[in-house]
C-alpha atoms as one frame of an Amber mdcrd trajectory, in Angstrom:
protein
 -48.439 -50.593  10.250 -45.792 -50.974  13.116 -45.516 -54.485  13.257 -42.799
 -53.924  16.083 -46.321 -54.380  18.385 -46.361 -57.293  16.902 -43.031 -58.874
  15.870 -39.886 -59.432  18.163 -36.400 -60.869  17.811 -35.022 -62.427  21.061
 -31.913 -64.730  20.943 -33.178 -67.125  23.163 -36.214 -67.645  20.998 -36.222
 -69.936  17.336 -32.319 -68.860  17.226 -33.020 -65.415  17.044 -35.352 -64.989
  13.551 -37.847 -62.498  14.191 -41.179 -64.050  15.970 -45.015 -63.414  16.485
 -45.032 -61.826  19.965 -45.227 -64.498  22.368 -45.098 -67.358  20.511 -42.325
 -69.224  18.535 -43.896 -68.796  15.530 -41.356 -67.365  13.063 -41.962 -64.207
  10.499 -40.290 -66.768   7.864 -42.762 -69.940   8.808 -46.037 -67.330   7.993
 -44.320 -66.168   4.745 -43.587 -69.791   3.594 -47.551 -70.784   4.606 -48.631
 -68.083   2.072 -46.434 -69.060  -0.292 -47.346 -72.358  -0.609 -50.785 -71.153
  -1.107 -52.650 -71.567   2.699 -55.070 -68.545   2.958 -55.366 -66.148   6.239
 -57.932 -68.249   7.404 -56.636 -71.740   6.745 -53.592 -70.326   8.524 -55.627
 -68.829  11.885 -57.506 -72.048  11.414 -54.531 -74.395  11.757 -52.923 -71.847
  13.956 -55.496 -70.203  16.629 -52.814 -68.374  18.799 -52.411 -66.253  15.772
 -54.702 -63.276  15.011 -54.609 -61.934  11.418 -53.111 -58.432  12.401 -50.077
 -60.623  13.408 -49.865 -62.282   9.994 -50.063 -58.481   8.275 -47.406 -57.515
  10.936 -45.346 -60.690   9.523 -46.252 -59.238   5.945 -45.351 -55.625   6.763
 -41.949 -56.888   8.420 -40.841 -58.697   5.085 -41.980 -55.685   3.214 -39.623
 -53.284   5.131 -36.620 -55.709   4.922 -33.902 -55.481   2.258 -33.258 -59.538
   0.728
């Protein structure tokens, strides 16, 4: 996946953490949602700006990054 379609960093925006195109809706705030156990759909539920290709983007970003 390139979840660079997806998945921006902009200084100006959430301090500069990566975000869901468009929105302020952090790569780090989806990974801590699944973590504390919300599904895909209770997240695009609670969240309808988001579409689920954007939370696999978020997934796929993570995944490529060295912690």
């Amino acid at each position: 996946m390139n979840y660079a379609l997806f998945i921006s960093i902009d200084p100006n925006v959430r301090f500069g953490k990566p975000c869901v195109n468009g929105s302020r809706i952090s790569v780090y705030d989806v990974l801590g949602w699944l973590a504390s156990g919300m599904s895909v759909d209770q997240i695009l539920s609670d969240y309808p700006e988001l579409k689920e290709i954007e939370i696999r983007a978020c997934l796929a970003f993570a995944a490529d990054k060295e912690f």
